[in-house]
VMD Tcl script that draws the C-alpha trace (Angstrom):
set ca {
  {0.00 0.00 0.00}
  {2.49 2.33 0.41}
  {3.79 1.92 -2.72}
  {0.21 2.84 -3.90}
  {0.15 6.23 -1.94}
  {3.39 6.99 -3.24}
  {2.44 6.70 -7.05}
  {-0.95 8.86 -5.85}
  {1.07 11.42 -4.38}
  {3.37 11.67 -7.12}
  {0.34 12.32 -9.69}
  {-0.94 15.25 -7.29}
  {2.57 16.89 -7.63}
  {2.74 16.11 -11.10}
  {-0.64 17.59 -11.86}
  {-0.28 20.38 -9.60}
  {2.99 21.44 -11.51}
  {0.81 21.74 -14.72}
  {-1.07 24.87 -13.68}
  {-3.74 25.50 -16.42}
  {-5.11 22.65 -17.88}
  {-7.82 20.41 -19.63}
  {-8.80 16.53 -19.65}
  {-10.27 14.29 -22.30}
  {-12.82 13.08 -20.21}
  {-14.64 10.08 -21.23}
  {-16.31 9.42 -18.07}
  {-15.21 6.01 -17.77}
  {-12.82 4.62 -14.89}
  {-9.24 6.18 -15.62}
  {-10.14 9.76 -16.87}
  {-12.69 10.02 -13.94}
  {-10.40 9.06 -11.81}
  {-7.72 11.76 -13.65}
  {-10.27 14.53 -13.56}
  {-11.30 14.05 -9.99}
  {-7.82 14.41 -8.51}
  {-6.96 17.07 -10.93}
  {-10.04 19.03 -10.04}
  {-9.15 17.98 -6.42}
  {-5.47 20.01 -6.54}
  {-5.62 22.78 -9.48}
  {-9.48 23.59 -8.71}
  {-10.73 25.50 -11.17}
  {-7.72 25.05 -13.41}
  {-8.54 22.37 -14.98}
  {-11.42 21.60 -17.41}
  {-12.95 18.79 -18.46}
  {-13.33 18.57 -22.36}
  {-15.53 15.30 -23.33}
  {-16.03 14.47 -27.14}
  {-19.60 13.15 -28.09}
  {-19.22 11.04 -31.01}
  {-21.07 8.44 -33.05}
  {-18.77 6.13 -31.07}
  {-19.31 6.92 -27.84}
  {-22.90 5.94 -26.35}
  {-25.65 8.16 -25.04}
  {-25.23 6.16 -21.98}
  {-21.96 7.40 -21.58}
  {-22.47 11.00 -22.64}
  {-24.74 11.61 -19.89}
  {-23.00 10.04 -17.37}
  {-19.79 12.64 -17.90}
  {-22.16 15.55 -17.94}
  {-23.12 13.89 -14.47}
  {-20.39 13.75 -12.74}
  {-19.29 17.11 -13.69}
  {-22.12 19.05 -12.79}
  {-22.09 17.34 -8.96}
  {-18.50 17.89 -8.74}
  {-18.84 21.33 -9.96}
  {-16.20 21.15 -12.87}
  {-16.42 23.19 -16.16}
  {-17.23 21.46 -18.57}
  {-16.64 21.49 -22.53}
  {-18.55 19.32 -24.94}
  {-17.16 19.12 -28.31}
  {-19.58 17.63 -31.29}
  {-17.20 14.90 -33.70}
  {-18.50 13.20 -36.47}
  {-16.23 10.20 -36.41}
  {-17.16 9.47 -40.08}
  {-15.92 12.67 -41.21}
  {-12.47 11.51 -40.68}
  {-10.74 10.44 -43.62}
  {-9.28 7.00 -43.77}
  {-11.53 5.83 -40.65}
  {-14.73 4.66 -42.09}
  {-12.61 1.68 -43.97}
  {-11.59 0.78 -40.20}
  {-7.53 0.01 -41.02}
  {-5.92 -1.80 -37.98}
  {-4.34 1.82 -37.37}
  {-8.54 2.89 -36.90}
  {-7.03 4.24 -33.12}
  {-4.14 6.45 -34.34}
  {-6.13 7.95 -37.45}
  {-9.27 8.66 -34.92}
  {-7.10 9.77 -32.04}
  {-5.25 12.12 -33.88}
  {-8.30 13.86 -35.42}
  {-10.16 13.78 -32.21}
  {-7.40 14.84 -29.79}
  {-6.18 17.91 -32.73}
  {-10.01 19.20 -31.96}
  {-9.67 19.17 -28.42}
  {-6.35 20.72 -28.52}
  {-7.65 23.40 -30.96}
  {-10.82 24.03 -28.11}
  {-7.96 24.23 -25.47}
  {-6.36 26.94 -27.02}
  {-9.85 29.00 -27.41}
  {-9.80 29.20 -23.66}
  {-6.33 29.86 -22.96}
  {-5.02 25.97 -22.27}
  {-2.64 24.37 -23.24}
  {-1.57 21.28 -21.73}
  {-4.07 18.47 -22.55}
  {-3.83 15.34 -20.22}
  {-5.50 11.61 -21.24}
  {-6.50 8.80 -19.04}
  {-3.78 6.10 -20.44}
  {-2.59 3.64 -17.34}
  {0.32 2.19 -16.90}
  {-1.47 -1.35 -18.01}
  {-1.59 0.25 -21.10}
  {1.51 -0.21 -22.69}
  {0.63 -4.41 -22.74}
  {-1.90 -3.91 -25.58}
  {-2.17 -2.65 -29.06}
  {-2.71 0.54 -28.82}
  {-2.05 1.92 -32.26}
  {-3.61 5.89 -31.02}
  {-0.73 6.66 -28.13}
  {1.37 7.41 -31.48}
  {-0.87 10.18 -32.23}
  {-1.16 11.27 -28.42}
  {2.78 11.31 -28.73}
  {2.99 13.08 -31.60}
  {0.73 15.80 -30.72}
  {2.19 15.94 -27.04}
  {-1.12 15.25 -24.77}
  {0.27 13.80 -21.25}
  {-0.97 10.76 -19.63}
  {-0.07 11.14 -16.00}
  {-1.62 8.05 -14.94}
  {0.80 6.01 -17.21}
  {4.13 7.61 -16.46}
  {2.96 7.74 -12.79}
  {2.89 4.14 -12.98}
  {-0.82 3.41 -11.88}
  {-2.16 0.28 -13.10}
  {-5.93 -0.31 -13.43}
  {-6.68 -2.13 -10.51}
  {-4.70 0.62 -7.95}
  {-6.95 3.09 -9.95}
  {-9.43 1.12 -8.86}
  {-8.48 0.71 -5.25}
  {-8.17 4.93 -5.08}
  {-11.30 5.22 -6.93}
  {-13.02 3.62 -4.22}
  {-10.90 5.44 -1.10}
  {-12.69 8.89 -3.04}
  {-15.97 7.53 -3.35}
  {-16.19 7.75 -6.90}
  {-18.98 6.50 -9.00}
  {-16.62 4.43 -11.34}
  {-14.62 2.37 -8.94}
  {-16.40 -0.86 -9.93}
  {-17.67 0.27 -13.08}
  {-17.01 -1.88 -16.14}
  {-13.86 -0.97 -18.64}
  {-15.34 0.52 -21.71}
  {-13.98 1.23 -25.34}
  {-15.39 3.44 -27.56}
  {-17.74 1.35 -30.31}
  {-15.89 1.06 -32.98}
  {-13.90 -1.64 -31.22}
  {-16.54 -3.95 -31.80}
  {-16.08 -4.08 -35.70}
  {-13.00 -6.57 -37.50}
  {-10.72 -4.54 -39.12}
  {-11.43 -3.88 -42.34}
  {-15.22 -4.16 -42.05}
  {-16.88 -0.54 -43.22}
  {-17.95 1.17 -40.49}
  {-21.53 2.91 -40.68}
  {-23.68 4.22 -38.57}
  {-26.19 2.12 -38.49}
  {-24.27 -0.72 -37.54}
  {-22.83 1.45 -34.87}
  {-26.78 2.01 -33.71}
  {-27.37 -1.60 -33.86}
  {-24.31 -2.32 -31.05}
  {-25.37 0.49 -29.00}
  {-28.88 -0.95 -28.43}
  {-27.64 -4.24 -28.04}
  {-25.40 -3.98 -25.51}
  {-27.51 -1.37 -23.25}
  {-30.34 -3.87 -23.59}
  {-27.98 -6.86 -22.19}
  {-26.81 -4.57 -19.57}
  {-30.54 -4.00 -18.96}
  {-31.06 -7.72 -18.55}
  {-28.48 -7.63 -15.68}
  {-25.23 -8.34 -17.39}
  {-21.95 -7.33 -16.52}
  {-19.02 -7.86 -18.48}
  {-20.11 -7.92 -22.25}
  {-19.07 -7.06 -25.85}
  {-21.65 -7.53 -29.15}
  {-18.87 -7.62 -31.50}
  {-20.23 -7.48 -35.44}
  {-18.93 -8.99 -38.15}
  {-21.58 -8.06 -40.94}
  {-24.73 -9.02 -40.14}
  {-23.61 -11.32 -37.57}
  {-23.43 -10.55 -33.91}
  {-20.61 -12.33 -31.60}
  {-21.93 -11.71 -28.13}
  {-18.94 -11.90 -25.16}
  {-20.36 -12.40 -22.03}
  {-18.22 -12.84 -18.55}
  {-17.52 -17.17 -18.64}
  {-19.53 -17.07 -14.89}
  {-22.46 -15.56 -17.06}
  {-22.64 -17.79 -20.06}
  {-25.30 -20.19 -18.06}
  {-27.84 -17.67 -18.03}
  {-27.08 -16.33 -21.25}
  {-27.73 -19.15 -22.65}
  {-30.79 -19.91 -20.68}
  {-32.25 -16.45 -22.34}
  {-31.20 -16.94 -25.63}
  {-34.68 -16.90 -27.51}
  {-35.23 -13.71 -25.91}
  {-31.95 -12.03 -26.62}
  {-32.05 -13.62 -30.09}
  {-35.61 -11.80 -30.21}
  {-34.19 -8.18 -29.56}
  {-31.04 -8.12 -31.20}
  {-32.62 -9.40 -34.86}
  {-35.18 -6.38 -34.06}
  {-32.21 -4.52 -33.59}
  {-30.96 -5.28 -36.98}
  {-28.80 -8.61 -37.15}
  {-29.75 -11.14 -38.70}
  {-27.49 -14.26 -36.98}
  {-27.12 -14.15 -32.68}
  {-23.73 -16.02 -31.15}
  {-22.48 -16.59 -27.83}
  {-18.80 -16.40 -27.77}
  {-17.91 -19.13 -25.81}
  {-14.63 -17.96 -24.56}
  {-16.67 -15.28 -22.87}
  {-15.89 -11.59 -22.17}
  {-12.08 -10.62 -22.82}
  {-10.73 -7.06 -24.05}
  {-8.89 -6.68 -27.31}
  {-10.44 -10.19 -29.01}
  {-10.23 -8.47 -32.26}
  {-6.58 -7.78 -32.01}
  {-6.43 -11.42 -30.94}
  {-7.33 -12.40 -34.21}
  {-4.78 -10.31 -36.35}
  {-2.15 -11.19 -33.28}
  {-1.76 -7.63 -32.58}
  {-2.07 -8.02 -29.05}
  {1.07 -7.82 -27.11}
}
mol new
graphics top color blue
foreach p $ca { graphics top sphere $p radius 0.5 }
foreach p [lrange $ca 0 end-1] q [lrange $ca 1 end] { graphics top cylinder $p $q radius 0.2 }
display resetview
């Protein structure tokens, strides 16, 4: 534990030798976690700038506008239409870098509007173990991830999440939707729709840990392996929805929930 304290304590000075600043907040575990303590040391220094954009779900928008309005932090909501960008709609297996880059040079180019400009990310140390094709593009245009070089993996994020009482100490590790899709397959929005509902309706039906990945017209459900009983045991039902939804074949992945499965399948996956 002290080892822990001694990573958090480093961030504070870290952050607190920033001054001015804004960060991309997502409202999911790490960059609530970032903003908190931020907010928590530079006050009203620091803004929070979160990007709505066909790949990030309503669900999710709403819950960042949450959290800052109770905490009392300024708030900047930028409007991105992912399939503006050029390159991303054929979804190369660089999809992170090319939408990263256009989406962080929009919230650096807000930044500067209001006088800011260091931009910090939610990147953890655990980080570095996957593919993560888009911290080129955070490297190139020189956004800071404090929780990585601090050295804080996801689980003592999670652990000081919970010591400030925050919201997203247990919540589930997201990824914006576009993860769902294989490489390669066209991205539209549509199909983008079609996840959304179908993942907010299985969280609905009590499930934790899940992923509809799509592949077409197909959709590869992941559910946690200590889940896959009941799953199964509603399948005519979630069958039901998700065809309503748009798809025309329902599968249960039988290796269950697990992060980065389509990298798996090109090996790209440290």
């Amino acid at each position: 534990m002290d080892e822990l304290y001694r990573k958090y304590e480093n961030l504070k000075k870290t952050l607190k030798s920033f001054g001015r600043c804004a960060v991309a907040f997502s409202g999911g575990v790490d960059s609530t976690f970032l903003l908190k303590v931020a907010s928590d040391v530079l006050k009203n220094d620091v803004v929070a700038i979160t990007v709505n954009s066909n790949a990030l779900s309503k669900e999710e928008l709403e819950s960042a506008k949450d959290f800052c309005l109770k905490n009392n932090i300024k708030q900047e909501i930028i409007d991105f239409d992912s399939f503006s960008v050029s390159g991303l709609i054929q979804n190369p297996p660089d999809r992170c870098y090319i939408c990263k880059k256009a989406i962080f040079s929009k919230i650096i180019n807000v930044a500067n509007e209001i006088d800011i400009k260091i931009i910090l990310e939610g990147s953890n140390f655990d980080d570095d173990n996957d593919y993560r094709p888009g911290k080129k593009a955070l490297k190139e245009l020189g956004v800071l991830s404090p929780l990585r070089t601090s050295g804080l993996t996801k689980s003592e994020i999670r652990m000081l999440s919970k010591e400030l009482k925050l919201p997203t100490w247990q919540k589930e590790s997201s990824a914006c939707l576009i993860s769902r899709f294989s490489y390669g397959e066209t991205l539209t929005k549509e199909k983008l729709s079609m996840i959304e509902k179908s993942e907010k309706f299985l969280r609905e039906l009590g499930f934790h840990k899940i992923r509809v990945r799509i592949h077409d017209k197909l959709a590869r459900i992941e559910i946690a392996p200590e889940e896959l009983s009941r799953a199964i045991q509603e399948r005519d039902s979630i069958t039901k929805k998700l065809c309503e939804f748009g798809f025309t074949y329902v599968t249960l992945d039988l290796e269950g929930y697990r992060m980065g499965s389509m990298n798996d399948m090109l090996g790209l996956s440290s």
